[in-house]
C-alpha positions in Angstrom: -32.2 -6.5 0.8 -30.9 -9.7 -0.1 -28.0 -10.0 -2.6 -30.5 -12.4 -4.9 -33.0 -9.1 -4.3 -30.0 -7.0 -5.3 -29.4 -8.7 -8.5 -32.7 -9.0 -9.4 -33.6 -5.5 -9.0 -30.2 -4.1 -11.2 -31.0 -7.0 -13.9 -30.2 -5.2 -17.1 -27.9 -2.3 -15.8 -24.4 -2.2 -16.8 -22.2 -4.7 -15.1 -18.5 -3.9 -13.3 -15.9 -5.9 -13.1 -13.0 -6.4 -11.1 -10.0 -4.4 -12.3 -7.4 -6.7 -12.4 -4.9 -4.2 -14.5 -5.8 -1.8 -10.9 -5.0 -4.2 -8.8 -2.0 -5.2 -10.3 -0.5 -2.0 -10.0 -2.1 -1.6 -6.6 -0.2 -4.8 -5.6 3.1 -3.7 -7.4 3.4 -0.2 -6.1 2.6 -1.3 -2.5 5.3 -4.8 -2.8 2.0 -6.6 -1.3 2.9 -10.7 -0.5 -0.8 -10.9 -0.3 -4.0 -9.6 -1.7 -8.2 -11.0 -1.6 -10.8 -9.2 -3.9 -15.2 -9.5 -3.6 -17.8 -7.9 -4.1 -18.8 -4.6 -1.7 -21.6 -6.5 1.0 -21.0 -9.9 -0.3 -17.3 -11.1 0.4 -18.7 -14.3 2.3 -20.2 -15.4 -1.1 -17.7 -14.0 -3.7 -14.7 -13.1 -2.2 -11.4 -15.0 -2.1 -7.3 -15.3 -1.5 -5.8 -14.2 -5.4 -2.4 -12.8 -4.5 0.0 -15.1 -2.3 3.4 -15.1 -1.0 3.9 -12.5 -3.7 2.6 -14.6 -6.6 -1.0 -14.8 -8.3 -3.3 -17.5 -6.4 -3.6 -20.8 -9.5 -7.4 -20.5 -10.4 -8.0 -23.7 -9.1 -6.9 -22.7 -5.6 -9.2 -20.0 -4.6 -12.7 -19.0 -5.3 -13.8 -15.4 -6.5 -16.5 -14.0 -8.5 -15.8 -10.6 -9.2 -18.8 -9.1 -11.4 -21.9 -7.1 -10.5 -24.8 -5.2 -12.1 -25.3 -3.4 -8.1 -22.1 -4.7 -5.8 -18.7 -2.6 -6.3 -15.6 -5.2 -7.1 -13.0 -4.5 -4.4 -9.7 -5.3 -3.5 -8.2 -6.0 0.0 -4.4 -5.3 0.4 -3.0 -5.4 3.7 -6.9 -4.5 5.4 -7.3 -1.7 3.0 -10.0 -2.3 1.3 -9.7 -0.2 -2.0 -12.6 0.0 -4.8 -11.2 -1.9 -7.6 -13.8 -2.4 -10.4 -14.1 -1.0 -14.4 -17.4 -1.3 -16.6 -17.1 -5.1 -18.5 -17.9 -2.6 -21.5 -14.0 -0.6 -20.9 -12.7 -4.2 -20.7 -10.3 -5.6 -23.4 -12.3 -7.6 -25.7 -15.5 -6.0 -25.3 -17.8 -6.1 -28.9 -20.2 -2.8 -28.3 -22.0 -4.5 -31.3 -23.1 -7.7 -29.7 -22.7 -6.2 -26.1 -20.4 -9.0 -25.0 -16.9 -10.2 -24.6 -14.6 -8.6 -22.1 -14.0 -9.1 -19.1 -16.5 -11.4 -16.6 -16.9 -12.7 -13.4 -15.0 -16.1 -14.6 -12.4 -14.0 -15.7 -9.0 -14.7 -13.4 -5.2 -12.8 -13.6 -5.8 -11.9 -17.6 -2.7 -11.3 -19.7 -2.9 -7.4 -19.2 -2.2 -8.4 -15.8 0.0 -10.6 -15.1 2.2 -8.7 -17.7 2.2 -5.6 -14.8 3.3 -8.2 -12.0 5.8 -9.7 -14.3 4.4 -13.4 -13.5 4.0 -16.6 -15.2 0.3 -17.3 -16.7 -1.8 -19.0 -13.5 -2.9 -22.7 -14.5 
């Protein structure tokens, strides 16, 4: 099945979300220089470079979209490739009133994150 098929077929089921607070301790406890994330069966499409010569990737200079009702958010550190993902409703800034907020697939190194690598905001 297509990944278009995929999506279709979860539309309306909970959505996860890359971990980034996981894979910045993932990244820390290991002393990684470099680290990728994408989604499980769809890296060609989603996945990208966001860990570099032991900093954050800037936004600007990588591609990644990290979010999916059916497809499992992972992490790739030195080959291992290490399920990486949270509900977007466990996310900081989730409103379980309005069922958004949180964290998304254009969301990139969040505070909570870089605070854990101890690096400058990404711009």
């Amino acid at each position: 099945m297509t990944a278009f098929a995929m999506g279709d077929a979860n539309r309306g089921n909970p959505v996860r979300v890359f971990d980034w607070v996981k894979a910045a301790k993932i990244i820390t406890e290991r002393g990684a220089q470099d680290a990728s994330a994408g989604l499980s069966g769809d890296w060609e499409w989603t996945g990208g470079e966001i860990f570099a010569d032991g900093q954050p990737v800037p936004e600007d200079d990588t591609y990644v979209y990290l979010a999916s009702t059916w497809a499992i958010p992972e992490l790739d550190v030195d080959g291992d490739i290490i399920d990486c993902w949270t509900w977007q409703s466990d996310t900081p800034g989730w409103d379980p009133k309005k069922q958004t907020g949180g964290w998304g697939s254009g969301t990139y190194w969040p505070a909570e994150a870089l605070a854990i690598l101890e690096a400058e905001p990404v711009k």
